[in-house]
C-alpha positions in Angstrom: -66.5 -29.7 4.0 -67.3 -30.5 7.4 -69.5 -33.0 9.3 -71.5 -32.9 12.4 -69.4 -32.9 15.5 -71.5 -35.9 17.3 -70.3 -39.4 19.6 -71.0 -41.2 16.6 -68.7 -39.6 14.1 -65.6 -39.4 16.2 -65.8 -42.6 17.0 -65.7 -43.6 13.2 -62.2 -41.8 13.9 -60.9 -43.3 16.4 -56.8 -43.7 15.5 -56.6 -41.0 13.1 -54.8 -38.1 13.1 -56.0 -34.3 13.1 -54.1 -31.2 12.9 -53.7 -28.7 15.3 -53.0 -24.9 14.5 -50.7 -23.8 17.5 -49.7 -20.5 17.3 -47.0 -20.3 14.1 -46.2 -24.2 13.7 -48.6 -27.5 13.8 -49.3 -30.3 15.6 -50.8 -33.7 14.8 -53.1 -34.9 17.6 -54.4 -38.8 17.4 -58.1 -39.2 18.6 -57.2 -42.1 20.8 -60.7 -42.5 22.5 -64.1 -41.4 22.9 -66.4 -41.6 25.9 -69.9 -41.8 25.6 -72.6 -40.8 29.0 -75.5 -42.3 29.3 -78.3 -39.9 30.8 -79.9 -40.6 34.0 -83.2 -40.9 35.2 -82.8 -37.4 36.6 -81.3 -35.6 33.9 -83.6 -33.9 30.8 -83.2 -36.1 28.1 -82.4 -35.4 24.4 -79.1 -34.4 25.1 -75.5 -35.6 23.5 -72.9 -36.2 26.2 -69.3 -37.6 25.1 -65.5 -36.5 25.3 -62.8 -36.9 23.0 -59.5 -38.1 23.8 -55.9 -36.7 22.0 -52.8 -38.0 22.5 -49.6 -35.4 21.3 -46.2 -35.0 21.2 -44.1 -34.9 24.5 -42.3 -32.1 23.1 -45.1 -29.3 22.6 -47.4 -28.9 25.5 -51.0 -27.2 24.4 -52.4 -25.0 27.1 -56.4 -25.0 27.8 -58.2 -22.8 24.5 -59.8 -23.1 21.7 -57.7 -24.5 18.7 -58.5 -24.9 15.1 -58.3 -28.7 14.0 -58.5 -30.3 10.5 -58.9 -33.8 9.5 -59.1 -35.3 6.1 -63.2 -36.2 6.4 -64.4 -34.6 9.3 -63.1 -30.9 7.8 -62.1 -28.0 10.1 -63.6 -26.8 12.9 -62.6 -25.7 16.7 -62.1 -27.0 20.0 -61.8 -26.0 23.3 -59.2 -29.0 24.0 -58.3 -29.1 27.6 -54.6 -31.1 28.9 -55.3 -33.7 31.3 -51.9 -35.7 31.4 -48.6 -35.7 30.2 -44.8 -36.9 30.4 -41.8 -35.9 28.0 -43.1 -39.2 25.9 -46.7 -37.6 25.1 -49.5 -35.4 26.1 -52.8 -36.1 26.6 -55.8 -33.9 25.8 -59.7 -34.1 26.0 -62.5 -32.3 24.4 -66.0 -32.6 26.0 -69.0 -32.0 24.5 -72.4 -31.5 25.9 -75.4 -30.0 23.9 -79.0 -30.8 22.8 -79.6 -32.9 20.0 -81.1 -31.8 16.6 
């Protein structure tokens, strides 16, 4: 099972948790956010501009890749989730997407 990966199907997420494959143990991200763009006047149109926002674990740090995530209804698929913040309380990661629609 799996859905399409689009703005409006994250945000129906917002506050859930997904697991993360990270090398031989997991991790449980929450989807704390998700930022649409609108277009500009300049820019070709048809296109689906958003990030996602994580928040993790202060104890296990995820460096910039791809990772493998799985949620209850969205399914699995991958991510190329990048760290923007962190503390020893929590990390924070975000995954930006960019593509033309279908």
């Amino acid at each position: 099972m799996s859905v399409s990966l689009t703005e409006k199907e994250f945000s129906q997420h917002v506050g859930t948790k997904f697991h993360v494959k990270a090398d031989e143990r997991g991790i449980e991200l929450e989807l704390i956010e998700v930022n649409g763009y609108a277009g500009q006047e300049i820019e070709q149109g048809g296109m689906e501009r958003f990030s996602v926002f994580f928040a993790g674990p202060g104890d296990l740090f995820l460096p910039q890749r791809v990772y493998e995530l799985k949620h209850e209804r969205m399914g699995e698929f991958e991510l190329l989730l990048v760290p923007i913040a962190g503390d020893d309380k929590s990390y924070r990661y975000e995954a930006v997407f960019n593509y033309f629609k279908t």
